[in-house]
C-alpha positions as CSV (number, residue, x, y, z in Angstrom):
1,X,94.0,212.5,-134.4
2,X,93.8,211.0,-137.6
3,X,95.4,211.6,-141.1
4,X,92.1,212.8,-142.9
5,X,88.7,213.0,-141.6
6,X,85.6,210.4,-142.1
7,X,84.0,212.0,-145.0
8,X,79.8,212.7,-145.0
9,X,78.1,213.5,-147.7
10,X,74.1,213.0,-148.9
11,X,74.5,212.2,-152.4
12,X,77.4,209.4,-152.4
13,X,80.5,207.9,-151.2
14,X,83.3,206.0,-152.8
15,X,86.8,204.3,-151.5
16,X,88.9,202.6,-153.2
17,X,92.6,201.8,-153.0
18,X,93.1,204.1,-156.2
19,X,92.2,207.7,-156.4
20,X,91.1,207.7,-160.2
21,X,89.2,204.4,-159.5
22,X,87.2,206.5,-157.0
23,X,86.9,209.9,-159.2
24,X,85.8,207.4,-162.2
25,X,83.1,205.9,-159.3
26,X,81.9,209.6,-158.3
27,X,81.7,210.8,-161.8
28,X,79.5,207.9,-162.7
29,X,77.3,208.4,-160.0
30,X,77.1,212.5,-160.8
31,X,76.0,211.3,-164.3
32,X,73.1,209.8,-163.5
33,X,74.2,206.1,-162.3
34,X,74.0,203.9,-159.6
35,X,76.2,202.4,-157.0
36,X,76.6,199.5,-159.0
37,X,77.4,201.1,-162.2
38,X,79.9,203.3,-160.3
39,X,81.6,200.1,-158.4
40,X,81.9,199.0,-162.7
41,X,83.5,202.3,-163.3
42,X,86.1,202.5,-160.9
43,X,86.4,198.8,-160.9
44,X,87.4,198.7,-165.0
45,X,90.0,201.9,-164.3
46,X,91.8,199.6,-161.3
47,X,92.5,197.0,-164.3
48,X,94.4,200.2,-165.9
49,X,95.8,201.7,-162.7
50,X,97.0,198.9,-160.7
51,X,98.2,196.7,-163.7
52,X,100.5,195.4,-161.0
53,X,98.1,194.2,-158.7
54,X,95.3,193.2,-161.1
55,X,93.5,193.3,-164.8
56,X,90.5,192.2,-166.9
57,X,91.8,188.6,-167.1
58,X,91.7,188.3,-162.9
59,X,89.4,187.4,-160.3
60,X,86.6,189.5,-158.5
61,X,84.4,188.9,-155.6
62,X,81.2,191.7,-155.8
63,X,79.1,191.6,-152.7
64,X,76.2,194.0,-153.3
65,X,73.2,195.2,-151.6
66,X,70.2,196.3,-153.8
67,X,67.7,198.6,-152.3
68,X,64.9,197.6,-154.3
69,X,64.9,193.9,-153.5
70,X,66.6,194.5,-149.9
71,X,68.7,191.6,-150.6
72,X,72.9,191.0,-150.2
73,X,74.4,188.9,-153.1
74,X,77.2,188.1,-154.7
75,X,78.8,187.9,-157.9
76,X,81.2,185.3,-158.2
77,X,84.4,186.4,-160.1
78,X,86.5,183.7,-159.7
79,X,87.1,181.5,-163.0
80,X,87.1,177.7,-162.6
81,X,90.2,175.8,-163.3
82,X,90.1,174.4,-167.2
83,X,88.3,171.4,-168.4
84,X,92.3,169.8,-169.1
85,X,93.8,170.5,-165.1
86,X,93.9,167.0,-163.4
87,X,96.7,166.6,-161.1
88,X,97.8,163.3,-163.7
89,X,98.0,166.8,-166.0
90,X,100.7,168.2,-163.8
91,X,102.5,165.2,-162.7
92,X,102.8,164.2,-166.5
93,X,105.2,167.8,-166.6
94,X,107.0,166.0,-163.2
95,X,105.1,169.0,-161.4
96,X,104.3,168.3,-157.4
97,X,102.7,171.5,-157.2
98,X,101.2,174.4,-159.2
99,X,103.5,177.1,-160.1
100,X,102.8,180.2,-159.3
101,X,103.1,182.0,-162.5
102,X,103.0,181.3,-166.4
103,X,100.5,179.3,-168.3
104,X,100.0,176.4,-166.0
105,X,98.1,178.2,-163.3
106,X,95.6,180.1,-165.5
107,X,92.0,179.9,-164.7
108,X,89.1,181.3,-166.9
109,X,89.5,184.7,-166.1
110,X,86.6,186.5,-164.3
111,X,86.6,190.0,-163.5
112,X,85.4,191.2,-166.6
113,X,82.7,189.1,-166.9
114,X,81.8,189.7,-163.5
115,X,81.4,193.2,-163.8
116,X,79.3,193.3,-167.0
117,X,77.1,190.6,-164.8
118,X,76.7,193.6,-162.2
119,X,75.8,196.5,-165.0
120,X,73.6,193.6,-166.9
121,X,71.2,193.3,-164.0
122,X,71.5,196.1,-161.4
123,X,73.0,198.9,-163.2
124,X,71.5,201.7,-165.3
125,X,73.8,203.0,-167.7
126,X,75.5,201.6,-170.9
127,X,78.9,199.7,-171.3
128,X,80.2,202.8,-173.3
129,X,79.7,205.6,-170.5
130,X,80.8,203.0,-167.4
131,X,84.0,201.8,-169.8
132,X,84.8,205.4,-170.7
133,X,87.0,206.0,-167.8
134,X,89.0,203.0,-168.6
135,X,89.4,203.5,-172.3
136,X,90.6,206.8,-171.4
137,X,93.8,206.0,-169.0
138,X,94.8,203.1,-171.6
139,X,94.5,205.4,-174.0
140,X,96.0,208.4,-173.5
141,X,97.7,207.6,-170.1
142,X,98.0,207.2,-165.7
143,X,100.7,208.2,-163.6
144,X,102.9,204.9,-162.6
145,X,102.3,204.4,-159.2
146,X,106.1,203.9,-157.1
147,X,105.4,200.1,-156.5
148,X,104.5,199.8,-159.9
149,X,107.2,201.1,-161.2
150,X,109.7,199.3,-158.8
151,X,108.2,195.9,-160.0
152,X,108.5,196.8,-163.9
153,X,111.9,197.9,-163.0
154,X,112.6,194.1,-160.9
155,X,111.1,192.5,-163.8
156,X,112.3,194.4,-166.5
157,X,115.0,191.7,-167.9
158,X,112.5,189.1,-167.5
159,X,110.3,191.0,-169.7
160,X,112.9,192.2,-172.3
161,X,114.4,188.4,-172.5
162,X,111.1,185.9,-171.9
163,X,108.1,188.2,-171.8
164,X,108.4,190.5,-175.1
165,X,104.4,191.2,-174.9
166,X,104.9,192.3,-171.5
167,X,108.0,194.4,-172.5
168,X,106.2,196.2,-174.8
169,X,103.5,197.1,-172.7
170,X,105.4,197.9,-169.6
171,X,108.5,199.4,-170.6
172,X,109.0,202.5,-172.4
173,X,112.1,202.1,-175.2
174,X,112.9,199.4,-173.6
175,X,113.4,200.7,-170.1
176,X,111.5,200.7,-167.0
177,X,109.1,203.7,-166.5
178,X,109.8,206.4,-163.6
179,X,107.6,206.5,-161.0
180,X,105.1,209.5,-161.5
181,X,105.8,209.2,-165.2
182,X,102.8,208.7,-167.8
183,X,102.0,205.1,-169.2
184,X,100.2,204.3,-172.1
185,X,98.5,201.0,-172.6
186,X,97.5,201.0,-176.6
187,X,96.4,197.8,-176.7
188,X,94.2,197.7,-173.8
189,X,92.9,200.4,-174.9
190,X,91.7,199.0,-178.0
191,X,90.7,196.0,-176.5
192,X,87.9,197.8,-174.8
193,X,87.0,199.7,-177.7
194,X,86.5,196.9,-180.0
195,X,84.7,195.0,-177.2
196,X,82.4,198.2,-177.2
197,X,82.5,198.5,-181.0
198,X,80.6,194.5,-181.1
199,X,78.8,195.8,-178.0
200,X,77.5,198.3,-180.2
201,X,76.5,196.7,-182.9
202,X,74.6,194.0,-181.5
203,X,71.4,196.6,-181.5
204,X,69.9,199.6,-179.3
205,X,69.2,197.4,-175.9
206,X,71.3,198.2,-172.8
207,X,71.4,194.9,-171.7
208,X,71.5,193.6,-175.1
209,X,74.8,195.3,-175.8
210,X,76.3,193.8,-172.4
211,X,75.6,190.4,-173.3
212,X,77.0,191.2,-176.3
213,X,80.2,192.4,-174.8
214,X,80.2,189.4,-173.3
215,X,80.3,187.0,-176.2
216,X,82.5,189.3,-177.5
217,X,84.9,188.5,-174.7
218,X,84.5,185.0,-173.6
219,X,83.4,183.8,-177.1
220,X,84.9,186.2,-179.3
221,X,87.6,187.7,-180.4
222,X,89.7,188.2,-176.6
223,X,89.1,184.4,-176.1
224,X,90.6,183.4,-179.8
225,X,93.6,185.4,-178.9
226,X,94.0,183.7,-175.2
227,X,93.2,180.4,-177.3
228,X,96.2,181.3,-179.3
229,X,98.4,182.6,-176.6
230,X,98.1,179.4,-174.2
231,X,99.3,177.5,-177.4
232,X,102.6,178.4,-177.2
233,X,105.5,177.3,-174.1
234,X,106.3,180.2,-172.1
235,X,108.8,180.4,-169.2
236,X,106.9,180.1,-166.0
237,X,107.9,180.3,-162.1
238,X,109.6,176.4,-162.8
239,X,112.9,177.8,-164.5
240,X,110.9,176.2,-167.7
241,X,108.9,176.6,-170.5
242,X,105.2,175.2,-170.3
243,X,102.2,176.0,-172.9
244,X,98.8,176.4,-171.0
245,X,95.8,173.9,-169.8
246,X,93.1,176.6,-170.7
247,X,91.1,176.8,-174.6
248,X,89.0,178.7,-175.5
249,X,86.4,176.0,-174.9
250,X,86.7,176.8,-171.4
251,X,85.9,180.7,-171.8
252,X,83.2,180.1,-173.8
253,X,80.9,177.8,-171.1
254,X,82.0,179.9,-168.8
255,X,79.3,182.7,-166.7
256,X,79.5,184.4,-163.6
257,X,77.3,183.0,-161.1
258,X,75.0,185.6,-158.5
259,X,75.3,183.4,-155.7
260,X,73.6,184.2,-152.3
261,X,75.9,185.6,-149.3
262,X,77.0,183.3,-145.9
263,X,76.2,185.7,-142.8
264,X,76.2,186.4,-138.9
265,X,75.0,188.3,-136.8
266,X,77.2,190.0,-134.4
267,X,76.5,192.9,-131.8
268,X,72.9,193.3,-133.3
269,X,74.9,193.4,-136.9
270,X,74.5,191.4,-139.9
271,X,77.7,190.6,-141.2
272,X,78.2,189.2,-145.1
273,X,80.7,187.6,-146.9
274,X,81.2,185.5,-149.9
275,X,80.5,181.6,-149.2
276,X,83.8,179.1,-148.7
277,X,84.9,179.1,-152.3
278,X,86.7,182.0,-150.9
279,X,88.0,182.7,-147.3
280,X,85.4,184.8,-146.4
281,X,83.5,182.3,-143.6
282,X,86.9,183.0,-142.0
283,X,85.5,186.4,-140.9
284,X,82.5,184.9,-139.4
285,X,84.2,182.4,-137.6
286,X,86.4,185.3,-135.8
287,X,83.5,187.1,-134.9
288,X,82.2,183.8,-133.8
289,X,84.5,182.8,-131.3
290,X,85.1,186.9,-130.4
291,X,81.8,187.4,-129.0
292,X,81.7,185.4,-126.1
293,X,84.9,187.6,-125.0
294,X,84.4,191.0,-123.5
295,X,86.6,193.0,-126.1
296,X,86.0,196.6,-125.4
297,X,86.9,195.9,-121.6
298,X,90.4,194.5,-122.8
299,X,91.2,198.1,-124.3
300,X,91.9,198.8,-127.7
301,X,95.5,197.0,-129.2
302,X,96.1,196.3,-125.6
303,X,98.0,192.8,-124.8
304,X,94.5,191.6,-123.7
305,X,92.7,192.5,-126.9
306,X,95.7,191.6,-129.3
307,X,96.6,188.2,-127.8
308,X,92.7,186.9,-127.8
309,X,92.1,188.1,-131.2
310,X,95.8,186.4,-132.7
311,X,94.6,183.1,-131.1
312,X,91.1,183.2,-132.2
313,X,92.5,184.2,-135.9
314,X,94.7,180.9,-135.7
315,X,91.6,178.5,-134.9
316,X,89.7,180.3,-137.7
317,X,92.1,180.0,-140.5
318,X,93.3,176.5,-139.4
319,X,89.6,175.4,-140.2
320,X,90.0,177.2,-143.6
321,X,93.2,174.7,-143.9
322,X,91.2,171.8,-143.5
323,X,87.2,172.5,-144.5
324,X,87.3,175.1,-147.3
325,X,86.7,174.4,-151.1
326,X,84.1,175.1,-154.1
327,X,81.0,174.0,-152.3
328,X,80.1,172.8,-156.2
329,X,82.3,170.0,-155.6
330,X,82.8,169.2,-151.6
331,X,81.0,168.9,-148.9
332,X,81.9,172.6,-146.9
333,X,80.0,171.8,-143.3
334,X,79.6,175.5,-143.1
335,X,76.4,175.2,-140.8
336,X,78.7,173.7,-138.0
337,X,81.7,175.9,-138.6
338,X,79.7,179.0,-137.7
339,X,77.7,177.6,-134.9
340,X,77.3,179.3,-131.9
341,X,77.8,176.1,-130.1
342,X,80.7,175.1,-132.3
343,X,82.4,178.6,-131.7
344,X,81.9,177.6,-127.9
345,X,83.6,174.7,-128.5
346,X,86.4,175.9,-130.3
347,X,86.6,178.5,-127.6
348,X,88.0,177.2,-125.1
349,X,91.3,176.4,-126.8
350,X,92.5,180.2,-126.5
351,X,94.3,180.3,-123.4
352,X,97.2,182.4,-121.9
353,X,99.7,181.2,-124.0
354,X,100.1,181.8,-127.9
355,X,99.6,178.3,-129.6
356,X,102.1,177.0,-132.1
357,X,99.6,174.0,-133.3
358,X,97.5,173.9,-136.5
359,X,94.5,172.7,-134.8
360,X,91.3,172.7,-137.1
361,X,88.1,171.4,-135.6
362,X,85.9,167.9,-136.5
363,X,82.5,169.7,-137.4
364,X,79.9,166.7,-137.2
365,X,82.7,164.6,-135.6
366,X,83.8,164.8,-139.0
367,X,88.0,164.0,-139.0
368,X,89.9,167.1,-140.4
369,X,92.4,167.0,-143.3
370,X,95.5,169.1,-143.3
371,X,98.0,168.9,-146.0
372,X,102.2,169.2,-145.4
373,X,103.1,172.5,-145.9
374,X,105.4,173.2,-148.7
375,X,109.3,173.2,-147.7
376,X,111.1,174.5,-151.4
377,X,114.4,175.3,-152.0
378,X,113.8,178.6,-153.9
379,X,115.7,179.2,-157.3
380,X,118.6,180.2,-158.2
381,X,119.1,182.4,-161.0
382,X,118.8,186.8,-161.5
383,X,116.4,188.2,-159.3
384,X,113.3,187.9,-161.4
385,X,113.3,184.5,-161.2
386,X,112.9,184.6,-157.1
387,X,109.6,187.0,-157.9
388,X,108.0,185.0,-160.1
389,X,108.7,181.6,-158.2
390,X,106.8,183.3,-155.5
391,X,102.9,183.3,-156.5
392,X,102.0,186.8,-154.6
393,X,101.6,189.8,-156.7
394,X,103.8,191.7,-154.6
395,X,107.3,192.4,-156.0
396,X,109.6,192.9,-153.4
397,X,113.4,194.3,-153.5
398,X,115.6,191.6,-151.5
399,X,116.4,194.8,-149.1
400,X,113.2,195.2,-147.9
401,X,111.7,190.9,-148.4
402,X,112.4,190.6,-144.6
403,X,110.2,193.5,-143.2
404,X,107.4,194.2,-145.5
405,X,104.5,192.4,-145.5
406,X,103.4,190.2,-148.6
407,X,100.5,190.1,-150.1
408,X,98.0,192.9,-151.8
409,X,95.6,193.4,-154.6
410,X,92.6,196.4,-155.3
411,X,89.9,197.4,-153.0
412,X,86.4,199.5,-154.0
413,X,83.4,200.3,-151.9
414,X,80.2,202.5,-153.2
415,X,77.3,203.8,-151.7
416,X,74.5,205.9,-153.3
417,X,71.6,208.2,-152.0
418,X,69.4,205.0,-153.0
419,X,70.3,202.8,-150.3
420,X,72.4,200.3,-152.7
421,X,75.8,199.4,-151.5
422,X,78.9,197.5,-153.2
423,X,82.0,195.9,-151.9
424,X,84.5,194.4,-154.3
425,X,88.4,192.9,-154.0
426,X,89.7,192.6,-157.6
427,X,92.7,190.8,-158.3
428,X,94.8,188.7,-160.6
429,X,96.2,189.0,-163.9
430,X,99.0,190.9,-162.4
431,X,102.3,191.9,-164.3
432,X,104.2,189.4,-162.9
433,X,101.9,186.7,-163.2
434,X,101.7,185.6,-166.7
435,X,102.8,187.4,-170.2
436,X,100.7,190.1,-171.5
437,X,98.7,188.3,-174.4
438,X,99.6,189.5,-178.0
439,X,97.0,191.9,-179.2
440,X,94.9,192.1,-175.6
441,X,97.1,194.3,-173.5
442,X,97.0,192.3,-170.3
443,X,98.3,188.9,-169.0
444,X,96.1,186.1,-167.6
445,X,95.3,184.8,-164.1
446,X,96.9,182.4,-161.8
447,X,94.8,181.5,-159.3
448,X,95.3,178.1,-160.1
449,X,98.2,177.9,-157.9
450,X,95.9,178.2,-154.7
451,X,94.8,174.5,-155.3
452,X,96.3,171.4,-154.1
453,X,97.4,168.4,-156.3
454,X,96.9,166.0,-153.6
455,X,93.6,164.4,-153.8
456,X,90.7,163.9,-151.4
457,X,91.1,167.7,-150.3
458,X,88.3,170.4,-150.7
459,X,90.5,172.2,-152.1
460,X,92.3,169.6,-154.6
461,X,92.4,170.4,-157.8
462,X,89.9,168.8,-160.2
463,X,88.6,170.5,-164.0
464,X,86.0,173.0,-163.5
465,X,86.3,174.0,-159.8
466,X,86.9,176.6,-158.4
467,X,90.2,177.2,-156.3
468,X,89.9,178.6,-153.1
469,X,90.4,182.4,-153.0
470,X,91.7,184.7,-151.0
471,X,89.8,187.4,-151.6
472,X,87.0,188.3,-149.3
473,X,84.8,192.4,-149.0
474,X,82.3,191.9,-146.2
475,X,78.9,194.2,-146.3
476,X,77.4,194.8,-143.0
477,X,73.0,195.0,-143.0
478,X,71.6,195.9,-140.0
479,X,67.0,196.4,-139.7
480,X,66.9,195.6,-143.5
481,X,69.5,198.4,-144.6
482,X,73.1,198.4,-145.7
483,X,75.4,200.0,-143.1
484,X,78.4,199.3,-144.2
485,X,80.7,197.9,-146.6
486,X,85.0,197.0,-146.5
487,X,87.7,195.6,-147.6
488,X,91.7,195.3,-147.8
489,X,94.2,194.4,-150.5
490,X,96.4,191.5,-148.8
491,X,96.3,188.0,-149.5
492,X,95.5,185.9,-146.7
493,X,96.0,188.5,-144.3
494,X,92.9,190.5,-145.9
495,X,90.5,188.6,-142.8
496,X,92.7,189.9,-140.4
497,X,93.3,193.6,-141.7
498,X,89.6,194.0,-142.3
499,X,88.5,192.5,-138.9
500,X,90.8,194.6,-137.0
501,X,88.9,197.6,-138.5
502,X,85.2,196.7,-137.7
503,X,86.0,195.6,-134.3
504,X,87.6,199.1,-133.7
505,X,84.1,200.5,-135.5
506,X,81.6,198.0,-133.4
507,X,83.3,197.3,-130.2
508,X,84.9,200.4,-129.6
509,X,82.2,203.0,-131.5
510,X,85.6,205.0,-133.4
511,X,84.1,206.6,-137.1
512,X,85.1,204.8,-140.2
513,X,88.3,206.9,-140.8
514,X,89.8,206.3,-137.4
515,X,88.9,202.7,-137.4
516,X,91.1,202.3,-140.5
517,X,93.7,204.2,-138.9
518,X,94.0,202.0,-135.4
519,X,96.8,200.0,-135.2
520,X,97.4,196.9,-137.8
521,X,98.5,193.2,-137.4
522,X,98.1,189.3,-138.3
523,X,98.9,186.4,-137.7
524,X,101.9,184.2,-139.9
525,X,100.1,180.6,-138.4
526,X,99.0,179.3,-141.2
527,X,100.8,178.4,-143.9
528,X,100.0,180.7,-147.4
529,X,97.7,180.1,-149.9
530,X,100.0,181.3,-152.5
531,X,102.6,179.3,-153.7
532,X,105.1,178.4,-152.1
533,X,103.0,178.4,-148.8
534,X,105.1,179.9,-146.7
535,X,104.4,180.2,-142.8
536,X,105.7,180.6,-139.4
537,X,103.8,179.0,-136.5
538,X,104.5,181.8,-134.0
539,X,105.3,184.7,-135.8
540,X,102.9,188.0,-135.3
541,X,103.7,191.2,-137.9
542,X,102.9,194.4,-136.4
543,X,102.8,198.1,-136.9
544,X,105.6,199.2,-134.5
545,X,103.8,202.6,-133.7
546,X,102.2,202.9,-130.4
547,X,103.0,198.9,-129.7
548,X,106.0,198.7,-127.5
549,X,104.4,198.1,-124.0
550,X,101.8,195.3,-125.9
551,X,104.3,193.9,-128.1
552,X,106.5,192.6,-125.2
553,X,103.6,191.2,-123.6
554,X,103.1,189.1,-126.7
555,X,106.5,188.1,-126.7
556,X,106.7,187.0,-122.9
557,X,102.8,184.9,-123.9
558,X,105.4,183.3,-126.8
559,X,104.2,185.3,-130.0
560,X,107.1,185.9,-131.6
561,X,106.9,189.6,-132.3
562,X,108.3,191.3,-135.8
563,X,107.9,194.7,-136.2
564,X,107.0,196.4,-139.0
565,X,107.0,199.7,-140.6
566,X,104.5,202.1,-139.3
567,X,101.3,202.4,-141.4
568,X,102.9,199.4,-143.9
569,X,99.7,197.0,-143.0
570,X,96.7,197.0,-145.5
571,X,94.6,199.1,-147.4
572,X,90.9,199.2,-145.7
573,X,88.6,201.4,-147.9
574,X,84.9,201.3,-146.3
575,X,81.7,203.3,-146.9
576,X,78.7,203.7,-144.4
577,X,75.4,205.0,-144.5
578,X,74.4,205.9,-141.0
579,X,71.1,204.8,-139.5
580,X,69.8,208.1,-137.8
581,X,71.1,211.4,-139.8
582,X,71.2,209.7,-143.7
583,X,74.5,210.8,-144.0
584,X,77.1,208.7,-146.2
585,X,80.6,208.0,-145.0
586,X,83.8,207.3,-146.3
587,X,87.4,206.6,-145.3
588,X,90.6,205.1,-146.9
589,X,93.3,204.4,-145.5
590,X,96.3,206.5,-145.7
591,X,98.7,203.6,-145.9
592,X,100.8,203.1,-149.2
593,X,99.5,206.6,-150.0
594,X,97.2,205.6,-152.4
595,X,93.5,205.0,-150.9
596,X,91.2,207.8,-151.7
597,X,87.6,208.3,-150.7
598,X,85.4,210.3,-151.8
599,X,81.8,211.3,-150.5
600,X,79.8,214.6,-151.6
């Protein structure tokens, strides 16, 4: 039994870890667009929705497959670090890493360019009727979803002390809103509007009016105002006040990039993800070392099948440690990694026992670099101060820090009656990240704090590149068609969420809603990419429903075993177009009670 069924439907299908993201994504599709100018939609109304999780200023990977050129691409959404971040930058402020929140960390912020990117070149309809939905919930108001609310309240003296922007915008007469209560976000609100106003009256041309929306953004009047904002010191996740490394220089030679996909075949599948300036290779390099193990006669989330797919998660990731990085700027040997005779290699470290080693490969006999983990004394001080030292968007009571897992950001997935399929992650710019700018209505990214100051690392800092992300949909092609597209809020556990979910859906033939039901877990190997890189060797989190009998097992193979809450893992969304009957699919999870799909 599941908690909703997979929905079918002819026309269209939407997921997406909001349910006005996905209404905004069906309404757009019901007027006339197309998957891609739905996956805009929904994905501008998560920037309003989720303010705690993401906004305009953040990061987005799109992975898309267009019909017309049978192609999978992907728009690159993550802004480069500015022109002025050298580690001799930080070190000069007596910083041995990048904090996790204030100035210091921003990047150029790329979601919203991203997105106009998408409607510029695959979408149909204008700025003004995707944007509509967005303008609309700024405007005149969304119900404050429970987490959302809890973080405002967590953060509320931060924000009434150090943050005034963000005060104003979050709290309501200078208190915390109630969960379920209506927020109003004015100034986003006119933010969009005056980006459509110049959109407007650049001329009649659709595409025209995009670019101009663009400028209007990265070379107009939001980048003057960021120009203006990074000028000033602001407390940040040190205890002290720092003015930013990012101008307005920096926004303005600044575009989103359509990059081509890195993909595998697995099971007769074609499997794509965005290349190693993110995670995503980490996927491949599962399925990789996976299929040469029989998985569906282990049993589904028996010892067997958990234990194997832990260990092979571990060997994965540690190579993300030690190889990943902006291809731009190092040498990613991404051929080798996802080898078959690489994977065979690497395969025969899984044994009976769970591993507590960080052992990354030597692609090419090339000599892997791992870095120290971080070992911080966290701050003292009120308990803001203990959120924003930690780089995760997640706001966590100190009740709960122990049990619930860390780690989330926005999900959406689209389909249309066309063929054309999207898969998107946004994140950053969260509440807690930064201070709202003056005028703008949202705060900045920090994805800055993913890279290393250390030299000589693919993923040491350096101006212009791009740190590694986290974030990481997959799309699934199989005879020249999109199947299937997915993804997860959760940090680095997103590659572990999402791959739990497809092998339930390939290996084991369950529908899309009870594959995002099964059972959820991951790994704690490798240390975190968000600051301040937290890990524990051993440790596996899992859903404590339906585990007992396979969690001891674990624990007796030397996993150590911590249970967590039923359904507390995650957020898959996914969408599907079958290859007999033409149907569409849809599922979302039911976890965090959020999720919605949608197909009709």
């Amino acid at each position: 039994m599941t908690t909703r069924p997979e929905l079918r439907g002819t026309f269209g299908a939407v997921s997406s870890t909001h349910w006005l993201a996905s209404a905004a994504g069906m309404a757009t599709l019901e007027a006339g667009g197309n998957a891609f100018d739905a996956a805009a939609a929904a994905g501008f109304v998560l920037q309003v929705v989720e303010p705690h999780l993401n906004g305009p200023a953040g990061d987005v990977p799109i992975l898309f497959f267009d019909a017309a050129s049978g192609r999978v691409q992907v728009i690159c959404g993550q802004g480069p670090m500015p022109r002025a971040a050298t580690p001799a930058a930080f070190r000069a402020l007596d910083l041995h890493r990048i904090p996790g929140s204030g100035l210091l960390p921003a990047t150029v912020p790329g979601a919203f360019g991203a997105w106009l990117k998408l409607l510029e070149h695959h979408g149909t309809l204008r700025l003004a009727q995707v944007l509509r939905y967005a303008v609309g919930y700024a405007a005149d108001g969304y119900p404050v979803l429970p987490k959302a609310a809890e973080a405002i309240s967590i953060l509320a003296e931060l924000f009434r002390d150090h943050w005034p922007e963000s005060g104003r915008t979050y709290l309501v007469d200078g208190a915390p809103p109630v969960a379920g209560s209506r927020l109003r976000n004015p100034a986003l609100a006119d933010t969009y509007r005056r980006v459509l106003k110049e959109a407007g009256a650049a001329g009649p041309g659709r595409e025209q009016q995009i670019r101009a929306a663009h400028q209007a953004f990265y070379g107009g009047f939001v980048a003057e105002a960021i120009d203006a904002h990074l000028r000033t010191d602001v407390l940040d996740a040190t205890g002290r006040r720092h003015r930013g490394l990012l101008d307005g220089d920096d926004l303005a030679h600044w575009e989103p990039r359509t990059e081509d996909t890195v993909s595998r075949a697995y099971r007769g599948l074609e499997v794509h993800k965005p290349g190693p300036w993110s995670q995503g290779p980490v996927f491949l390099q599962q399925l990789a070392l996976l299929e040469g193990f029989d998985l569906a006669a282990m049993g589904l989330d028996g010892a067997d099948h958990l234990h194997t797919v832990i260990e092979c998660a571990k060997l994965a990731y540690a190579d993300r440690e030690a190889w990943y990085g902006d291809p731009d700027f190092t040498d990613v040997p991404l051929d080798t990694l996802l080898s078959d005779a690489y994977a065979a290699d690497r395969r025969r470290l899984v044994g009976d026992r769970a591993s507590d080693r960080l052992r990354p490969g030597a692609p090419d006999g090339r000599a892997p670099r791992l870095l120290p983990p971080d070992r911080p004394e966290p701050p003292d001080g009120p308990p803001w101060q203990r959120q924003v030292y930690e780089g995760l968007p997640t706001v966590v009571p100190p009740s709960v820090a122990a049990t619930e897992a860390r780690g989330d950001t926005c999900c959406l997935t689209v389909t249309d009656r066309h063929g054309n399929m999207v898969a998107a992650t946004p994140s950053g710019g969260w509440l807690k990240s930064s201070p709202v700018i003056p005028g703008l209505g949202f705060p900045l990214g920090t994805r800055g704090q993913m890279a290393w100051l250390e030299e000589g690392h693919p993923n040491s800092l350096a101006p212009g590149k791009r740190p590694r992300t986290t974030l990481s949909p997959t799309l699934v092609v199989r005879e020249g068609r999109a199947r299937l597209a997915f993804g997860t809020p959760g940090g680095d556990q997103q590659d572990q969420w999402t791959l739990g979910f497809f092998l339930a859906h390939a290996d084991f033939g369950l529908d899309l809603q009870q594959a995002v039901e099964t059972l959820a877990f991951h790994s704690e190997h490798v240390p975190s990419s968000f600051t301040p890189r937290t890990h524990r060797p051993l440790a596996v989190r899992i859903e404590g429903r339906r585990a007992a009998e396979a969690a001891a097992e674990l624990a007796r193979r030397g996993h150590v075993v911590v249970s967590v809450p039923d359904w507390s893992l995650g957020k898959v969304c996914a969408v599907g177009a079958g290859p007999d009957d033409g149907l569409l699919r849809a599922a979302a999870s039911p976890r965090g009670g959020q999720a919605y799909a949608i197909a009709r």
